[in-house]
C-alpha positions in Angstrom: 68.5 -36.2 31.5 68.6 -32.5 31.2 67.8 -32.7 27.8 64.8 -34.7 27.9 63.7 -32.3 30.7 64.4 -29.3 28.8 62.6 -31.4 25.5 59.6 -32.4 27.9 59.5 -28.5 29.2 59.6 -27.4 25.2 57.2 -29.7 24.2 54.5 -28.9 27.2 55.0 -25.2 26.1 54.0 -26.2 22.2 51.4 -28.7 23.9 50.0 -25.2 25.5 50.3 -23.2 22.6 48.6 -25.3 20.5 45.7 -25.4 23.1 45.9 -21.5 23.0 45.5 -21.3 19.4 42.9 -24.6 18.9 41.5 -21.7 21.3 41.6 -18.8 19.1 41.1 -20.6 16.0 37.6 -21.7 17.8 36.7 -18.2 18.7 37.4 -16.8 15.3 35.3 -19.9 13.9 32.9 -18.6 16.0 32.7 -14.9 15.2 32.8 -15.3 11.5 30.1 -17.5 11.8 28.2 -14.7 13.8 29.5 -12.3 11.1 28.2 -14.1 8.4 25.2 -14.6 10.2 24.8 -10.7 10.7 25.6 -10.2 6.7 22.5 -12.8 5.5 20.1 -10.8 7.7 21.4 -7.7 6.6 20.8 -9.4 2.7 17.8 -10.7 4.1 16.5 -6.7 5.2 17.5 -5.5 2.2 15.8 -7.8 0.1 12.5 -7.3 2.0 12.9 -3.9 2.4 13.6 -3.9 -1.8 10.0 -6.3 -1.9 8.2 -3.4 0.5 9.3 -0.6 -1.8 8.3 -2.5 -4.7 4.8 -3.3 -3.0 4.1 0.2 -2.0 5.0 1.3 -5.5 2.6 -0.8 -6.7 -0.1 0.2 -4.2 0.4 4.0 -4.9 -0.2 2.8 -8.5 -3.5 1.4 -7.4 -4.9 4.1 -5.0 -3.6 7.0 -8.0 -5.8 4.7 -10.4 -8.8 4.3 -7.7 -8.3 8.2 -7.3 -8.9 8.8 -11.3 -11.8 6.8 -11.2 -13.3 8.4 -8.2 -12.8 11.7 -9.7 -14.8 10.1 -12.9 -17.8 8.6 -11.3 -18.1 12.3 -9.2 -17.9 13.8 -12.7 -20.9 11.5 -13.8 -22.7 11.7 -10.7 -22.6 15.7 -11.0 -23.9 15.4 -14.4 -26.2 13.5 -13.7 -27.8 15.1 -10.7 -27.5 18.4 -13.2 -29.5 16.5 -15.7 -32.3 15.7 -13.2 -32.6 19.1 -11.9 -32.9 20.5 -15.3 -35.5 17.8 -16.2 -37.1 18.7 -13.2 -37.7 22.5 -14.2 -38.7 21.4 -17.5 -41.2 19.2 -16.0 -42.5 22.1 -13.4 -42.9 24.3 -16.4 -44.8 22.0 -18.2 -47.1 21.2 -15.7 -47.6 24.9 -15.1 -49.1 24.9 -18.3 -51.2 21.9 -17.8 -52.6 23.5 -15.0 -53.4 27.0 -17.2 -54.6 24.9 -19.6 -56.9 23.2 -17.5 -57.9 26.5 -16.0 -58.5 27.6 -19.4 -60.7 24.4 -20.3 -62.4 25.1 -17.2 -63.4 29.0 -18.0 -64.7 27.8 -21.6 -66.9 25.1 -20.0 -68.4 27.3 -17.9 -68.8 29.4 -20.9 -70.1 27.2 -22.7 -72.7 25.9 -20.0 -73.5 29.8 -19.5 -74.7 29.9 -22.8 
């Protein structure tokens, strides 16, 4: 009888122990699972953090290109705003002689008519 108490007392004990480490095992389950969890976002960051990069590469591609052509359409807008001005003094000049010709034309008639 002592034995089966002291067997009964011994196998309680495992009974609780197992319990204890069904316990454990559970927990550990538990915070590898988290662990894992915390690695595939940390994958997760890295790989949109790598897309971002690549994205903002790309857009200081685009704005460097956009800034090129800026710079061109300036160049062409400065030309041609030169061009019109010097047109424009040609055209002044030329109608300042017109306008001594005319005067000229004017004096003969009268000449003429004088006559």
């Amino acid at each position: 009888e002592v034995q089966v108490d002291e067997l009964q007392r011994l196998l309680a004990g495992m009974e609780k122990e197992h319990r204890t480490l069904l316990l454990k095992m559970k927990e550990g389950e538990a915070e590898l699972a988290r662990l894992r969890s915390v690695e595939a976002d940390k994958l997760a960051e890295q790989d949109r953090s790598a897309q971002l990069e690549k994205e903002v590469a790309m857009l200081r591609e685009k704005i460097h290109h956009l800034d090129d052509m800026l710079k061109s359409q300036q160049r062409k807008v400065r030309q041609m705003i030169e061009q019109l001005q010097n047109s424009k003094t040609v055209i002044q000049a030329k109608d300042a002689v017109i306008q001594e010709l005319k005067e000229r034309v004017a004096y003969l008639e009268a000449e003429v008519h004088l006559q």
